[in-house]
C-alpha positions as CSV (number, residue, x, y, z in Angstrom):
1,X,20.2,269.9,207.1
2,X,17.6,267.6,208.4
3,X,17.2,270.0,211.4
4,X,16.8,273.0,209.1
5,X,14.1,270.9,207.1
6,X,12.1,269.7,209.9
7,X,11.5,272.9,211.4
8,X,11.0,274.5,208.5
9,X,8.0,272.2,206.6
10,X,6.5,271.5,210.1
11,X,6.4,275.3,211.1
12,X,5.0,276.7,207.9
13,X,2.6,273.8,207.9
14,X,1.3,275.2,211.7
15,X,0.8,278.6,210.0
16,X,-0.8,278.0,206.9
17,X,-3.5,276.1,209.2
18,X,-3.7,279.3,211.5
19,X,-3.8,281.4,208.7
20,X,-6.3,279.6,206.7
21,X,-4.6,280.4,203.4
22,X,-2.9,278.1,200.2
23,X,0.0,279.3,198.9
24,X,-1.7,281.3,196.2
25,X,1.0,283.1,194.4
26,X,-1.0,287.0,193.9
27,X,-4.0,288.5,195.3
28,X,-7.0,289.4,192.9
29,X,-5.9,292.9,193.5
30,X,-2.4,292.2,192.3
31,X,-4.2,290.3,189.3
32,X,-6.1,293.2,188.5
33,X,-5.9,296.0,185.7
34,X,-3.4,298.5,185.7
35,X,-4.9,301.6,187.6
36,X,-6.8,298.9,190.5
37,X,-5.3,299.2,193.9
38,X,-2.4,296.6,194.2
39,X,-1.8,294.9,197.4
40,X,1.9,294.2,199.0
41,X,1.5,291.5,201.6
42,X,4.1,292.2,204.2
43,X,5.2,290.3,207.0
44,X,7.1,292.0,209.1
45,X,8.0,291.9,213.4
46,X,6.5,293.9,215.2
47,X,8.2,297.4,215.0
48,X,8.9,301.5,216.0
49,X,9.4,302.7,212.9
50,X,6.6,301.4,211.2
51,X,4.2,302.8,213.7
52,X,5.9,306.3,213.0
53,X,4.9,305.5,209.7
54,X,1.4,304.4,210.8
55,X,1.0,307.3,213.3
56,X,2.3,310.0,211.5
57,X,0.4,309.8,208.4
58,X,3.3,309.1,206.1
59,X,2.2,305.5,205.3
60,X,-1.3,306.4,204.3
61,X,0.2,309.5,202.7
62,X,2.2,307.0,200.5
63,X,-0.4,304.2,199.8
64,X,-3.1,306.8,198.7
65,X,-0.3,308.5,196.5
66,X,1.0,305.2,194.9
67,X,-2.5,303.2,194.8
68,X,-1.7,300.6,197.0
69,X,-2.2,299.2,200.0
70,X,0.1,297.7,202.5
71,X,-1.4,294.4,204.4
72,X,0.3,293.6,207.3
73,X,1.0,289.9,209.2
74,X,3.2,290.7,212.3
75,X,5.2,287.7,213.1
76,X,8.7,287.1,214.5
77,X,9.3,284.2,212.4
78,X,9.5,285.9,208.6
79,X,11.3,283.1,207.6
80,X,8.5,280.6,208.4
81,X,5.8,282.7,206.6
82,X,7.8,283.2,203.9
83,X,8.5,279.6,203.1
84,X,4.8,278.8,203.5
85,X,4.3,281.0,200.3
86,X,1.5,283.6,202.3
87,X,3.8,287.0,201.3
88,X,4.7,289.2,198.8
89,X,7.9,290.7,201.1
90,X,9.1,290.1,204.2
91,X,11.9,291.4,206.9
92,X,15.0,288.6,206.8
93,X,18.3,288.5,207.7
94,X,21.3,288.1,204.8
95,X,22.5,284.5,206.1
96,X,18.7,283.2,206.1
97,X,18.5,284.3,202.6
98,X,20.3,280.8,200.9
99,X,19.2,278.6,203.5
100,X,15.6,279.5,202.7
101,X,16.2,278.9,198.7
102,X,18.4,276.1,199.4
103,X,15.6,273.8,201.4
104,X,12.7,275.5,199.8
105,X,13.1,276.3,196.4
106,X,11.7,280.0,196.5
107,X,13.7,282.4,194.5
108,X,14.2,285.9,196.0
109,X,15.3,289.5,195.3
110,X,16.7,291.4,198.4
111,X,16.2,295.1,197.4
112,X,16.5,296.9,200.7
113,X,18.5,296.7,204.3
114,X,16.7,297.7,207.3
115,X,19.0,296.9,210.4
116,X,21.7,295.3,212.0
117,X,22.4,291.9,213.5
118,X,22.3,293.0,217.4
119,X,21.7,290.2,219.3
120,X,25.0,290.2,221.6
121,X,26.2,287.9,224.2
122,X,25.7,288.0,227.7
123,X,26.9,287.1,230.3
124,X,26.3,287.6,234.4
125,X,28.3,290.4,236.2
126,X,31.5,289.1,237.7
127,X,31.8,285.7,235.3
128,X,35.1,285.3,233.9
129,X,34.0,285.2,230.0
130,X,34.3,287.4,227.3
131,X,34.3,285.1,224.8
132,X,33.0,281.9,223.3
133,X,37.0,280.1,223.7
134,X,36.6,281.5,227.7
135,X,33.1,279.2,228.3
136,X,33.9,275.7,229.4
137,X,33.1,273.4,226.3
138,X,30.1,271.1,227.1
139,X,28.2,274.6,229.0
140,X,24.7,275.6,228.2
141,X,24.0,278.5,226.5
142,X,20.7,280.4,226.1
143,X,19.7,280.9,221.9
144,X,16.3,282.0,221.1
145,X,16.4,279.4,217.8
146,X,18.4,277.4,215.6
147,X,18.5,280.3,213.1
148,X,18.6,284.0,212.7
149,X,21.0,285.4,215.3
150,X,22.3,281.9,216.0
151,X,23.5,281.6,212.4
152,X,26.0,284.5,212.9
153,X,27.6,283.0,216.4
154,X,27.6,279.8,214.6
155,X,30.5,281.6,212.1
156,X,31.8,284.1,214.4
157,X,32.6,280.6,216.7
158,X,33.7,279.2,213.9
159,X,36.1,281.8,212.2
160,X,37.4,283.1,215.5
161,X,37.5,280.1,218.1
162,X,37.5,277.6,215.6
163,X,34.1,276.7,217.5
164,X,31.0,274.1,216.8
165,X,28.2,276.4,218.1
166,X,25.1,274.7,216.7
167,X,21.4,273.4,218.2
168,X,21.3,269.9,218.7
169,X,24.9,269.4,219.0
170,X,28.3,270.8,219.2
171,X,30.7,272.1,221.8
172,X,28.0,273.3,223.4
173,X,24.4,272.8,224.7
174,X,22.8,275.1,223.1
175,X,18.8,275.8,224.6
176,X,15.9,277.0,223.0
177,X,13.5,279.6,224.9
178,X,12.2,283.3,224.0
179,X,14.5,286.2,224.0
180,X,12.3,287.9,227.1
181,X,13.1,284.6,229.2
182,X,16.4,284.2,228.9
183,X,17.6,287.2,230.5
184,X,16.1,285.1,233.5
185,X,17.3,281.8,232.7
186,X,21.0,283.3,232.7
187,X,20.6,284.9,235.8
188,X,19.0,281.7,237.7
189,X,22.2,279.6,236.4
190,X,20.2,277.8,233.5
191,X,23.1,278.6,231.2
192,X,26.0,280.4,231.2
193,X,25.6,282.9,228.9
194,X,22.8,283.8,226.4
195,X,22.1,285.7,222.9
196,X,19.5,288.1,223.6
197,X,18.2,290.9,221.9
198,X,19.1,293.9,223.9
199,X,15.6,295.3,224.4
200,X,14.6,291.9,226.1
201,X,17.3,292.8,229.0
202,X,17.8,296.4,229.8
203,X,16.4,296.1,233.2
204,X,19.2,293.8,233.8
205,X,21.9,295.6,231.8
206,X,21.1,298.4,233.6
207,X,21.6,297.3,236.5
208,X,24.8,295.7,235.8
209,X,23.4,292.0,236.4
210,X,24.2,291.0,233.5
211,X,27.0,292.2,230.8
212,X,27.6,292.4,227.1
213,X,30.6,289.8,226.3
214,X,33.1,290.9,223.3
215,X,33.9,293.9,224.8
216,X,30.1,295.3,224.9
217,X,30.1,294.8,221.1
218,X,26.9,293.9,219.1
219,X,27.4,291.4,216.3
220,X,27.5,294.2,213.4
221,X,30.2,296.0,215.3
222,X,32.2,292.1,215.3
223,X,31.7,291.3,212.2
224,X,34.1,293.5,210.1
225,X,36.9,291.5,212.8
226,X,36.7,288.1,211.3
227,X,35.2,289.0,207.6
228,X,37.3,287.6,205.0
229,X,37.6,291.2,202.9
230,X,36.2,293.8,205.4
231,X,35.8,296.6,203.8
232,X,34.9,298.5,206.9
233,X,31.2,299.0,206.9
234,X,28.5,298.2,209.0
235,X,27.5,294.5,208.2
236,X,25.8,291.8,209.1
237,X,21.7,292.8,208.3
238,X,19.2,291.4,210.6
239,X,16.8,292.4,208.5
240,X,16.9,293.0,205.0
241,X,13.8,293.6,202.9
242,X,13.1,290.4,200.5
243,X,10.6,289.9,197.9
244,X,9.6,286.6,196.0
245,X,11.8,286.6,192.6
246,X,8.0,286.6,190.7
247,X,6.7,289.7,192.6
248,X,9.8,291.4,192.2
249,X,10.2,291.2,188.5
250,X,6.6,292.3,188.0
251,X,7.2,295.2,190.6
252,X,10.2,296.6,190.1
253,X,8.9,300.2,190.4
254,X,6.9,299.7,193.3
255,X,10.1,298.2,195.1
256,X,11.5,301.5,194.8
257,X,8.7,303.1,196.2
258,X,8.5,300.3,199.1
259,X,12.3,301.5,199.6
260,X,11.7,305.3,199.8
261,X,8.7,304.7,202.3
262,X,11.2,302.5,204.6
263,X,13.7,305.4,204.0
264,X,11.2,308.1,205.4
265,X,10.8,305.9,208.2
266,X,14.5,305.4,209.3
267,X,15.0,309.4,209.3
268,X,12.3,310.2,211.6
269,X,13.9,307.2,213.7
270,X,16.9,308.8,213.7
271,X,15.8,312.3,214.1
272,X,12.9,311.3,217.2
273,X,15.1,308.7,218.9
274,X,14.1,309.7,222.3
275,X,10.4,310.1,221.5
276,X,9.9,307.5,219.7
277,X,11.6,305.0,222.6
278,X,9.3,307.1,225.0
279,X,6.0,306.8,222.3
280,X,7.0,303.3,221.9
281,X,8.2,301.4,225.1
282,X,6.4,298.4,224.4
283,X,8.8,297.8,221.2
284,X,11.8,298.0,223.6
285,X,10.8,296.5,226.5
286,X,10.7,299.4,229.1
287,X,8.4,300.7,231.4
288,X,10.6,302.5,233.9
289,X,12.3,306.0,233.4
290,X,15.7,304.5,234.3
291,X,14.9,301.8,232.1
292,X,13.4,304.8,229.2
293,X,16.3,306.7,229.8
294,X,19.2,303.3,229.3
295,X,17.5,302.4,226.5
296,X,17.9,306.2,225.0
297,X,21.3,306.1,225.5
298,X,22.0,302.8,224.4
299,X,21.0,303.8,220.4
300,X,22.0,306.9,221.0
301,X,25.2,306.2,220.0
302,X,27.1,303.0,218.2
303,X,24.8,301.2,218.9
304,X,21.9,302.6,217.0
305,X,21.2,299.2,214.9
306,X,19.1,300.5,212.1
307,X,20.7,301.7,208.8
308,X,21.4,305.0,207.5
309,X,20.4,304.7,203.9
310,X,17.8,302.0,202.7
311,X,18.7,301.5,199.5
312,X,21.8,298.9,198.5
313,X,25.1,299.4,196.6
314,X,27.4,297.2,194.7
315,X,29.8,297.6,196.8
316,X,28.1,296.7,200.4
317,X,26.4,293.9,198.5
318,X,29.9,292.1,197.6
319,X,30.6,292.6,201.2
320,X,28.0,291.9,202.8
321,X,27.2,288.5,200.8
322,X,30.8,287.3,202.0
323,X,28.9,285.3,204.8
324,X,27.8,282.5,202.6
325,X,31.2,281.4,201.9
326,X,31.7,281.3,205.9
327,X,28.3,279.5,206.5
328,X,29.8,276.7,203.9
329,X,32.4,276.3,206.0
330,X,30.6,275.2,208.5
331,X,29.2,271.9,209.9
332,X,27.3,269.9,207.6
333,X,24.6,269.1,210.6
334,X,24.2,272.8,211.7
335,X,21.2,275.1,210.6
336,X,22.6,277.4,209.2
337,X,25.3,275.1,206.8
338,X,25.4,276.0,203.3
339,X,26.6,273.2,200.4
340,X,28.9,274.4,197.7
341,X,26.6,274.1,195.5
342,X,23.9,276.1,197.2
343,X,22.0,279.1,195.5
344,X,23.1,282.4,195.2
345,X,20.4,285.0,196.1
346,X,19.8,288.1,194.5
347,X,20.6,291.4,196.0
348,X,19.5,294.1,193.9
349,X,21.1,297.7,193.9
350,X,18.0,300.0,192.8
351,X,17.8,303.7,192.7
352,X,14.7,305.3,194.5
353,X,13.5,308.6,192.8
């Protein structure tokens, strides 16, 4: 896990010096008597739905009817921010939820699911790969990290190929650069295929320059093909909601609230789809009509990647928390590995009023 650990303790180092903050556990707002204004720092990628929230009123609507106020750090890298101890919540996908405990220590409560795992593989138009086993081993193949999305390829490879798919070593070569580059770098013949968040290549998709391996599936719509005890759902989250263990347990009310909000959001999403990709291009990478109108279709159906109903059940949770006995399965030098004895996160089934 050296790889894991290094990234980890040098990255949250580079942001608590940008940020300028300890790793203070509670605001003096949060510290304050009942009745004060709390404070729920949130980290969080930049996102549609939360500027619904932001435009439409509903988020100040619900902070001046619940006394609190929301403060914001937009970052891609949750995780990072997270382990540096600077939040109260953040955004985080279920297989980054042990990992983080495991070389960190930090307890957490994940109370919420937001969306989807959808980074998919692509490939150029006319290569001969669908899947991982049809890419010659030793190829280069374009991740955006060691983590997040990588984690899930690294067991899909594993359980269905019988695969290595890892950074810094493997059966592949797997290299690092932004999700909005590699479209590029797969075209230009830097690699042979690439994990890339859909929104990052549309202009290519639509096209046809580049295709969707696996059939056109998405990783939530692979995943019920190679879990253990499917039990047909949607699964795996990209992003759950995840609080510190100590704000949680002091909070427990106010995550319900924090859930309804998020649920408010996701049904304007999925009522406004078109407007919102139209109000909103910059969050999915269009400027074109052709390109507005792709993207419309491409969430307006299977596709759509963020969750119906916020709020977890006992029964997804079992599921869904399958994973971590496929990440321990895994190499011991990959990212992403869990050890037998690794923690067991909490995934909390609450009941919003």
């Amino acid at each position: 896990m050296k790889v894991r650990k290094s990234i980890c303790v040098a990255a949250a180092a580079a942001l608590a010096l940008s940020l300028g903050v300890g790793c203070s556990s509670k605001s003096e707002e949060q510290q304050g008597a009942e009745g004060d204004q709390q404070v729920i720092k949130f980290a969080f990628a930049p996102d549609p739905v939360w500027d619904l929230l932001a435009d439409s009123g509903e988020l100040a609507k619900w902070e001046q009817e619940n006394n609190v106020k929301i403060e914001t750090s937009s970052t891609w890298d949750e995780f990072t921010y997270f382990a540096g101890g600077h939040g109260d919540i953040v955004s985080m996908a279920t297989q980054e939820t042990p990992v983080l405990e495991q070389e960190t220590g930090i307890k957490t409560v994940t109370f919420g699911k937001y969306n989807y795992q959808r980074v998919p593989m692509l490939k150029r138009k006319g290569d001969p790969y669908n899947t991982l086993a049809d890419i010659p081993k030793g190829s280069k193949i374009c991740v955006s990290g060691p983590t997040s999305n990588t984690a899930f390829w690294t067991i899909l490879a594993k359980e269905m190929h019988d695969l290595d798919y890892r950074v810094g070593g493997g059966d592949f070569e797997l290299v690092v650069n932004d999700h909005f580059v590699n479209p590029t770098n797969l075209l230009r013949g830097d690699c042979e295929a690439a994990a890339v968040i859909p929104e990052a290549a549309i202009p290519q998709l639509r096209k046809g320059e580049l295709e969707v391996m696996y059939d056109g599936k998405l990783p939530f719509q692979l995943y019920k093909e190679f879990a253990p005890n499917s039990d047909g759902k949607l699964h795996v989250s990209g992003n759950n909601f995840v609080a510190t263990q100590e704000w949680y347990d002091a909070h427990p009310d106010l995550a319900a609230k924090f859930v309804e909000l998020w649920q408010t959001g996701v049904d304007m999403w999925k009522e406004q789809k078109a407007d919102t990709v139209r109000k909103y291009p910059q969050h999915f990478s269009v400027e074109s009509e052709e390109d507005v109108n792709y993207m419309i279709d491409f969430v307006s159906g299977d596709n759509d990647w963020f969750v119906d109903k916020i709020a977890l059940d006992e029964d997804w949770i079992a599921n869904e928390t399958q994973i971590w006995e496929l990440q321990k399965k895994l190499h011991p030098d990959n990212a992403n590995y869990l050890s037998e004895d690794a923690p067991t996160p909490r995934f909390e089934a609450i009941n919003p009023q």
